[in-house]
C-alpha positions in Angstrom: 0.0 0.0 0.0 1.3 3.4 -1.3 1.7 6.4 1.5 -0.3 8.6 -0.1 -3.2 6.1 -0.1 -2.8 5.3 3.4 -2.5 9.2 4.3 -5.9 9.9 2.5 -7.1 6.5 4.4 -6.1 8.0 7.8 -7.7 11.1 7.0 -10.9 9.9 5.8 -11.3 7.2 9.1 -10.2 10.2 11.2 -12.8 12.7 9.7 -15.4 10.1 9.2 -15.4 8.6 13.3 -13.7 11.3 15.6 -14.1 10.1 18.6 -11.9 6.9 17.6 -8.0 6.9 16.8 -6.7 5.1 14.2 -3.1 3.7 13.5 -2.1 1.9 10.4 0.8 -1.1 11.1 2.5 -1.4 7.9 4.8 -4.1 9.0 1.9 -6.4 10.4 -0.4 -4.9 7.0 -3.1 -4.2 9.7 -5.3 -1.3 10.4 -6.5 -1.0 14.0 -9.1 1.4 15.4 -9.1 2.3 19.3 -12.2 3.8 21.2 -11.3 4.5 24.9 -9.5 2.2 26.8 -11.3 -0.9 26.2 -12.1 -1.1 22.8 -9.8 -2.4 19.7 -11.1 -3.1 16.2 -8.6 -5.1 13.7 -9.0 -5.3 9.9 -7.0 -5.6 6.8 -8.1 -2.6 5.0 -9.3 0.9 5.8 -12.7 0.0 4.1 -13.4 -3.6 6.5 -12.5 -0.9 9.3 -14.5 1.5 8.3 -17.6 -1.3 7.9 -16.6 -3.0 11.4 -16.8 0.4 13.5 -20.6 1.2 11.8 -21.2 -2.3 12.6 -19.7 -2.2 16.2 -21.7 1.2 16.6 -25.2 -0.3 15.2 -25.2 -2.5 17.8 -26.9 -2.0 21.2 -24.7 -0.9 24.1 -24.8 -3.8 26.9 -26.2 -1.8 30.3 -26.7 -3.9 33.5 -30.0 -4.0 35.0 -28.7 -3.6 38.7 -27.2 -0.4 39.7 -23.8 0.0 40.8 -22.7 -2.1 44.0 -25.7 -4.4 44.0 -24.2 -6.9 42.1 -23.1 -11.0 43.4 -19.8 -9.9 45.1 -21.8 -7.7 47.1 -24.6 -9.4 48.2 -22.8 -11.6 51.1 
């Protein structure tokens, strides 16, 4: 993959999803996509990327029923 191409890559993930950071390996060939401190998205091209973070964002986000402190470790 050509520089340039991976420049205007960058550039159009960066511009696209702003509140992610993106990093292109071009030793491993791997583009990787990092949203806070847990979450890491791994593809071979800008474009899978690009289709995995709408995908990852589609879905619902995974709330627990119980509020905070009320869970199993607590309950003794």
């Amino acid at each position: 993959m050509s520089t340039a191409h991976t420049g205007r890559s960058l550039h159009t993930l960066r511009e696209r999803y702003s509140t992610w950071a993106f990093l292109y390996n071009p030793f491993a060939l791997r583009w990787f996509a990092l949203h806070g401190r847990n979450i890491t998205i791994v593809a071979d091209t800008a474009e899978e990327l690009a289709t995995r973070i709408k995908h990852f964002q589609a879905r619902p986000a995974c709330r627990s029923q119980r509020p905070r402190g009320q869970g199993l470790d607590h309950a003794r």
